[in-house]
C-alpha atoms as a printed R data frame, in Angstrom:
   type eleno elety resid chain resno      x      y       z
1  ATOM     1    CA   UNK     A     1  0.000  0.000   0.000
2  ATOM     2    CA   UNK     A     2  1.489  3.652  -0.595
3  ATOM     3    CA   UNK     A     3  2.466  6.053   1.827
4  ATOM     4    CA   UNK     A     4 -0.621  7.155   3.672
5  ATOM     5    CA   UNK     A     5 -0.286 10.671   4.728
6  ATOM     6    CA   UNK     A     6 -1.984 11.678   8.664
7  ATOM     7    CA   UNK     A     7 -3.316 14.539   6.984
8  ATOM     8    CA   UNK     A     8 -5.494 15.717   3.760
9  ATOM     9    CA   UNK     A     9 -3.863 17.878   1.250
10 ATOM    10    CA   UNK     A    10 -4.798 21.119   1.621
11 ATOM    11    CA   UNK     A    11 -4.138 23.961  -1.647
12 ATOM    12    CA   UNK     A    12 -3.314 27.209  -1.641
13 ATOM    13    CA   UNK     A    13 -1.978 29.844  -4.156
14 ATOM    14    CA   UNK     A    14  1.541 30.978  -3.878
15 ATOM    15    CA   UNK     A    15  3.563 32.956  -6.555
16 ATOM    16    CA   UNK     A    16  7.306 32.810  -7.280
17 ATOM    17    CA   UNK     A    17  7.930 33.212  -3.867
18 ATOM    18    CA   UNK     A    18  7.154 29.353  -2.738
19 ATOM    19    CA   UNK     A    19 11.136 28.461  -4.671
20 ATOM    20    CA   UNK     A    20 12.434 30.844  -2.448
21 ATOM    21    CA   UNK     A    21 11.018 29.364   0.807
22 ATOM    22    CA   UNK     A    22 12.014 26.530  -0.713
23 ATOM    23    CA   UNK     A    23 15.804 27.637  -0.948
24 ATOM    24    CA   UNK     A    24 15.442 29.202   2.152
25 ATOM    25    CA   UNK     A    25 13.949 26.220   4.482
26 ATOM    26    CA   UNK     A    26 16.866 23.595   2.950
27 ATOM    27    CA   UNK     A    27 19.388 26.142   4.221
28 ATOM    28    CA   UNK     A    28 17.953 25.088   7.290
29 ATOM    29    CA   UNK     A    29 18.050 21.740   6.843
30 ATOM    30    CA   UNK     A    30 13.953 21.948   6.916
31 ATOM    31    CA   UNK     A    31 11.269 21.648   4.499
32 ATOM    32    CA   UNK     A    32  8.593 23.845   3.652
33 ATOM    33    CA   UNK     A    33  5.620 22.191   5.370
34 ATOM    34    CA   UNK     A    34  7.381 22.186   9.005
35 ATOM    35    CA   UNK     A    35  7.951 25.932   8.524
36 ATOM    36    CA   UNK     A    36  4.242 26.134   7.877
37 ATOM    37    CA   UNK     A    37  3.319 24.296  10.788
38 ATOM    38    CA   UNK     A    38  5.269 25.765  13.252
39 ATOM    39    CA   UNK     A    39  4.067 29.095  12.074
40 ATOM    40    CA   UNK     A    40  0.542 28.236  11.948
41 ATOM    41    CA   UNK     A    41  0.992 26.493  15.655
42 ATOM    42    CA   UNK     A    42  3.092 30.313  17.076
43 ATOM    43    CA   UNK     A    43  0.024 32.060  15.149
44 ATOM    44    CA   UNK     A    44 -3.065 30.629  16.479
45 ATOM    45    CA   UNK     A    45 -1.039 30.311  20.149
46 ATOM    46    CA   UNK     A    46 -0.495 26.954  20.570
47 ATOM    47    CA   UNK     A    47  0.971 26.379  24.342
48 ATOM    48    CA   UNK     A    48  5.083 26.067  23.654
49 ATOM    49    CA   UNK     A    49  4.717 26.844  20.310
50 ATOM    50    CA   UNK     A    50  7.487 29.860  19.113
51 ATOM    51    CA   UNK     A    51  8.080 31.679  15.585
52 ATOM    52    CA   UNK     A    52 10.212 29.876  13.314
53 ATOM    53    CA   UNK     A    53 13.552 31.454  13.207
54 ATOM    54    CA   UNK     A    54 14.003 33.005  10.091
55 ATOM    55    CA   UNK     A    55 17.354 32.155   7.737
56 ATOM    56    CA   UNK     A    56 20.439 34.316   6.657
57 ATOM    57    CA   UNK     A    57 20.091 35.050   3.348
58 ATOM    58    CA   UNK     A    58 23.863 34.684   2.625
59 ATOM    59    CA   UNK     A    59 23.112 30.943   1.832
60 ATOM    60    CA   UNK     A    60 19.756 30.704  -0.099
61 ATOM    61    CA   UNK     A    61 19.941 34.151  -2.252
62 ATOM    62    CA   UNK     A    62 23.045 32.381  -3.365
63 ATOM    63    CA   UNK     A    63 21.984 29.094  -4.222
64 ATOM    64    CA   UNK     A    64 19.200 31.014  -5.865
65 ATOM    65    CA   UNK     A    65 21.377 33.083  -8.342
66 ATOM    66    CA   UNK     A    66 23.612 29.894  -8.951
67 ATOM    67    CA   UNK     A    67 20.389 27.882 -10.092
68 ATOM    68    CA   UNK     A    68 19.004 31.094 -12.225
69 ATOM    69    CA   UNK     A    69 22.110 31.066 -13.765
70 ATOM    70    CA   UNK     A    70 22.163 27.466 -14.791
């Protein structure tokens, strides 16, 4: 049987700027959805739930130029 995910997909509409989270979330060795979820948790108060920390952009603006470039 394939992967069964614990939760429904859900969809919403994000420009260009999802492949920069995306950049930006690896140089944090994190993905997208955790970011999400921890933000949605700080956001609607959660107990022990804190804003993600946000990345330097010394490490994903550069992978991002290096990939526009290839």
């Amino acid at each position: 049987m394939p992967n069964q995910p614990k939760t429904p997909a859900r969809q919403m509409r994000i420009g260009d700027e999802w492949y920069d989270f995306e950049l930006a979330a690896k140089s944090q060795d994190t993905e997208r959805a955790a970011v999400i979820r921890a933000f949605i948790d700080w956001y609607i108060r959660r107990p022990g739930a804190e804003l993600p920390e946000r990345p330097e952009t010394s490490y994903w603006k550069t992978a991002q130029n290096e990939t526009e470039a290839n």
